[in-house]
N, C-alpha and C positions, 0 to 999 in steps of 0.2 A: 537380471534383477532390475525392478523397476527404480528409479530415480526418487531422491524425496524432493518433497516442493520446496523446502529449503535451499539443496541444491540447485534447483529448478532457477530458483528465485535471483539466485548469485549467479546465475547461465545469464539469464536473462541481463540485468543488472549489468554485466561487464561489456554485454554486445550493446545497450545503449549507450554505454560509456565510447565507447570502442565507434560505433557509429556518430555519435559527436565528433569525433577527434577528426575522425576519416571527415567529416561534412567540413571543418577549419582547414584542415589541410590541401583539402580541393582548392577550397578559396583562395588560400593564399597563393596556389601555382598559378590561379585563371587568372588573377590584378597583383603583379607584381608590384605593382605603385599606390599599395594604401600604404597610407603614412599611418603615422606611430598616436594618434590622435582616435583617426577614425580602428584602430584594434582595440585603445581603450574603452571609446562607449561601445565596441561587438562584446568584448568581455565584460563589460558593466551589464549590457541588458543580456546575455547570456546566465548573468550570474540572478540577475534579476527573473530570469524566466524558471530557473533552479530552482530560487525560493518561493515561486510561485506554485513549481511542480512539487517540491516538497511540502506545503502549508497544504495542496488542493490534498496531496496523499495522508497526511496526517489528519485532516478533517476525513476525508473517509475512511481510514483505519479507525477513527472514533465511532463513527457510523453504525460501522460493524461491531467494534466493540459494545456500544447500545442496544444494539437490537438481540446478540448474544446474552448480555444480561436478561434482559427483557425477558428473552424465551426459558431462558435462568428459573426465573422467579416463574414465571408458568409452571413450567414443569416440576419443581418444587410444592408450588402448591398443588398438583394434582397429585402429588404422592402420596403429601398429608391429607389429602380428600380421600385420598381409596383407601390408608390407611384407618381413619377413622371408621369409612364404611363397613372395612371388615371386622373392626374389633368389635363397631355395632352388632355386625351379623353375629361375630362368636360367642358374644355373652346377653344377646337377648333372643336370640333361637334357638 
């Protein structure tokens, strides 16, 4: 059975999480001698880079959610076009 993208979504999602950690983790085995200084600005602009990565995804979720509407309202009004067309055709032919 095939997967849903929601699923998908939380696969994904945990191996980037999971890939972060492993990338901190390295680091701290290769310089044992960072001070307690230089982890807090890695964790400030880490956390910084976060809400960069989450601001860039929610402006593009808006995106999409725009042009969904968009296509919305398109195809709604072609319904009520063919709609009218036809009830033209039925009560004047």
């Amino acid at each position: 059975m095939t997967e849903k993208r929601a699923d998908y979504r939380k696969k994904q999602q945990k191996e980037k999480l999971k890939n972060v950690f492993d990338s901190f983790k390295r680091q701290k085995k290769s310089d044992p001698s960072i001070d307690t200084a230089d982890q807090k600005t890695e964790t400030q602009d880490s956390q910084k880079f976060e809400s960069r990565e989450n601001f860039s995804l929610k402006e593009e979720r808006e995106n999409k959610i725009n042009r969904l509407k968009k296509r919305l309202n398109y195809a709604i009004l072609i319904v009520v076009v063919l709609l009218i067309i036809v009830l033209f055709a039925l009560f004047k032919l």
